[in-house]
Residue frames as qw, qx, qy, qz and C-alpha x, y, z in Angstrom:
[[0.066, -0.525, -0.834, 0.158, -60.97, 52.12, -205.88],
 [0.076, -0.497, -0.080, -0.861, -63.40, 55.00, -206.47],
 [0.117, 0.044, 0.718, -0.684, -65.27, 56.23, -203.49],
 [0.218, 0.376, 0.870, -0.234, -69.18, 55.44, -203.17],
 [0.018, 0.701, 0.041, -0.712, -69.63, 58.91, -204.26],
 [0.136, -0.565, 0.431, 0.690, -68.02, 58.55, -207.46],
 [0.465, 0.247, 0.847, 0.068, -70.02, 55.62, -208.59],
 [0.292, 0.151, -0.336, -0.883, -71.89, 56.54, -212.14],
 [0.712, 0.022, -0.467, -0.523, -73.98, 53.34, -212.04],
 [0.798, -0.508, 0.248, -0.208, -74.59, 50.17, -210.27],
 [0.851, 0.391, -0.126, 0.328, -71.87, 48.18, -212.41],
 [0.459, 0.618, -0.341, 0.539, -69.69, 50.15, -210.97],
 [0.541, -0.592, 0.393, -0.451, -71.07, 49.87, -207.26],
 [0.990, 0.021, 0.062, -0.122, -70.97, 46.25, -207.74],
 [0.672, 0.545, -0.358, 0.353, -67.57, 46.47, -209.06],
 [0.059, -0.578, 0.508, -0.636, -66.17, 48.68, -206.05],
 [0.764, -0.354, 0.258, -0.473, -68.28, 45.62, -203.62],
 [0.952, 0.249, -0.162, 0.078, -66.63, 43.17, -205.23],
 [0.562, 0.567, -0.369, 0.476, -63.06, 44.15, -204.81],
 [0.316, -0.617, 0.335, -0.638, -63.96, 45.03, -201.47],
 [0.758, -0.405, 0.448, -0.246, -64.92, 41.62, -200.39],
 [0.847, 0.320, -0.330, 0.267, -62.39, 40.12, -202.21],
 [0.097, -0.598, 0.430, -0.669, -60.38, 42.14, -199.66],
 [0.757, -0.334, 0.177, -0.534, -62.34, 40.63, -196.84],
 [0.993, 0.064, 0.031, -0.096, -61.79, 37.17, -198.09],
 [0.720, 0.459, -0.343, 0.392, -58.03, 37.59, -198.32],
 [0.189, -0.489, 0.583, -0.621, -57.66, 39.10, -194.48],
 [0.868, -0.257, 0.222, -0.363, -59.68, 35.89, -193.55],
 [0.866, 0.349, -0.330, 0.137, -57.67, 33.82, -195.64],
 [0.248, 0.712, -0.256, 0.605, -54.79, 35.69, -193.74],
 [0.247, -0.503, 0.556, -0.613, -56.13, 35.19, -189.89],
 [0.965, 0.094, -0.020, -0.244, -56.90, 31.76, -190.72],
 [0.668, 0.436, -0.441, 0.411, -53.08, 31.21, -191.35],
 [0.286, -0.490, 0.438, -0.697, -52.82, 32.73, -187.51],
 [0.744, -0.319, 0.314, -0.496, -55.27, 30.69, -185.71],
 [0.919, 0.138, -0.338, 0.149, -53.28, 27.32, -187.58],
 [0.486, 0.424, -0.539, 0.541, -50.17, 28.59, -186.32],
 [0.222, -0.551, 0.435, -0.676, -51.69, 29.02, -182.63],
 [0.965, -0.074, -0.225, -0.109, -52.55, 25.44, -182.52],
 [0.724, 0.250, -0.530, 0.364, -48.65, 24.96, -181.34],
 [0.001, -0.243, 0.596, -0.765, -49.33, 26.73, -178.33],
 [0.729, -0.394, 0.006, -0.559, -52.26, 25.19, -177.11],
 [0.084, -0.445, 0.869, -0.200, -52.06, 22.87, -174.43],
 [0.181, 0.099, 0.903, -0.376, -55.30, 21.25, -174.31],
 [0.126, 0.468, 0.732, 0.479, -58.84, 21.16, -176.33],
 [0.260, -0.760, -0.448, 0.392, -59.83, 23.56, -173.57],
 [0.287, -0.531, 0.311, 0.734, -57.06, 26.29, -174.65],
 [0.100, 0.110, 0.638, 0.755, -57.96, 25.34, -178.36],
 [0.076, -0.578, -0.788, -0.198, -61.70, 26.17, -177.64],
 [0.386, 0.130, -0.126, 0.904, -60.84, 28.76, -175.26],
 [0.185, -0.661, -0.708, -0.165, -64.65, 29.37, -174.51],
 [0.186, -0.812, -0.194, 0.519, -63.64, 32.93, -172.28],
 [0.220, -0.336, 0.331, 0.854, -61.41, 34.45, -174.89],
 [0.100, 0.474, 0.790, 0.375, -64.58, 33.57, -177.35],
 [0.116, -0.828, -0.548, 0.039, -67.15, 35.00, -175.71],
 [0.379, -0.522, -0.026, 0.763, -64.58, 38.31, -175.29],
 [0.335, -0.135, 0.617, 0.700, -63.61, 38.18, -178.34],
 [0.143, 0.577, 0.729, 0.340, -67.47, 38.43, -179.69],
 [0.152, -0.842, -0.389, 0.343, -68.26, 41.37, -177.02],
 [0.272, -0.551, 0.189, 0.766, -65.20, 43.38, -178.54],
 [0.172, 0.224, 0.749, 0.599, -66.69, 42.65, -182.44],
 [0.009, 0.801, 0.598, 0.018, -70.10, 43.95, -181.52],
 [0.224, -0.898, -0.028, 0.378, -68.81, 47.20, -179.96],
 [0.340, -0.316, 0.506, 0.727, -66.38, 47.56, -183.28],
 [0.138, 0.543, 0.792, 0.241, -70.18, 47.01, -185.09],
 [0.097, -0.780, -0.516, 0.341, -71.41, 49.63, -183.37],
 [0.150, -0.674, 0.127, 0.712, -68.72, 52.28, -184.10],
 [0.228, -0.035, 0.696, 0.680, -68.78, 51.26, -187.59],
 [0.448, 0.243, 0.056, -0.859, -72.31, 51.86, -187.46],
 [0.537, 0.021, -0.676, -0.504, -73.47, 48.37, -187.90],
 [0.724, -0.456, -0.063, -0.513, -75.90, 46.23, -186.75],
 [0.354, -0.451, 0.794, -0.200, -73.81, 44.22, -183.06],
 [0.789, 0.092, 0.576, -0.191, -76.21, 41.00, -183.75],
 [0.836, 0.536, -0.104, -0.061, -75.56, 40.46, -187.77],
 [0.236, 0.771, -0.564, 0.178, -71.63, 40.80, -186.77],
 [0.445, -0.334, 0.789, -0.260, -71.57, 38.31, -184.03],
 [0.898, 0.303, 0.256, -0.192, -73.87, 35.65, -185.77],
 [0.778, 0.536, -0.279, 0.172, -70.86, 35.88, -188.55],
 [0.256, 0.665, -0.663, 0.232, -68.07, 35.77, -186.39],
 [0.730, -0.225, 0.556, -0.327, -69.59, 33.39, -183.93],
 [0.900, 0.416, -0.027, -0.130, -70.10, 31.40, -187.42],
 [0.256, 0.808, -0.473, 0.240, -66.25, 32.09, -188.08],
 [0.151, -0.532, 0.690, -0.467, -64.58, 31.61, -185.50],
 [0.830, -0.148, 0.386, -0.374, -66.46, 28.48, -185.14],
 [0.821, 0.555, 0.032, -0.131, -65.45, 27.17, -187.75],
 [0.284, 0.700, -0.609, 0.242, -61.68, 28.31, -187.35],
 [0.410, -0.485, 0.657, -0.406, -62.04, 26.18, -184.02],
 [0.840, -0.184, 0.480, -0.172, -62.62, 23.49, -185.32],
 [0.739, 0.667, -0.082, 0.050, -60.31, 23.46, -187.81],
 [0.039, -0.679, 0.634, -0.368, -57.63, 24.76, -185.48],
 [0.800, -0.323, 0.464, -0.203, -58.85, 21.69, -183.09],
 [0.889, 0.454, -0.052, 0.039, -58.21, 19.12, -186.20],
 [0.389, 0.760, -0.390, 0.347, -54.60, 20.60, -186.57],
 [0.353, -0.648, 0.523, -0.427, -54.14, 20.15, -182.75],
 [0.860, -0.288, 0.367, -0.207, -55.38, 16.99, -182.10],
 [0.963, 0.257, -0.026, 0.077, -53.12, 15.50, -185.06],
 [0.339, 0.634, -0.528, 0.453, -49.98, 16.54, -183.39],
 [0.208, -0.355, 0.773, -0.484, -50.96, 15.52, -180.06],
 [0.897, -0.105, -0.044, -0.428, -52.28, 12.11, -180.97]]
């Protein structure tokens, strides 16, 4: 990967964004394989939903926004989005083992 710096053109920023959120998309891919496997410890839709560890879980993203030096609200909106999504995917998984 070159650094931002090194770029000569946009083709080549574009390039270095690309690979990057290919990246991205393979560590989701990655904590998506996680949140299946924690379906076996849940006890209840409550536990799979989990509605305090959520709301934690968003406060600690924002303040990981921040240091990065992005904006808290664009970061939550996508992981709220996320992380919805994982839940109810994770729920799916749950409920067809304990039907």
């Amino acid at each position: 990967m070159k650094l931002p710096e090194e770029c000569q053109n946009m083709t080549d920023i574009r390039l270095e964004i690309d690979q990057l959120n290919r990246q991205v998309i393979a560590l989701l891919g990655q904590r998506f394989t996680y949140v299946k496997a924690a379906a076996k410890f849940k006890t209840d839709a409550t536990s799979v939903k989990a509605p305090e560890r959520f709301q934690s879980m968003l406060q600690q993203r924002r303040a990981w926004a921040e240091v990065e030096g992005l904006n808290p609200d664009a970061i939550e909106k996508m992981y709220t989005d996320l992380v919805n999504y994982f839940i109810e995917a994770e729920m799916k998984g749950w409920q067809s083992r304990n039907s």
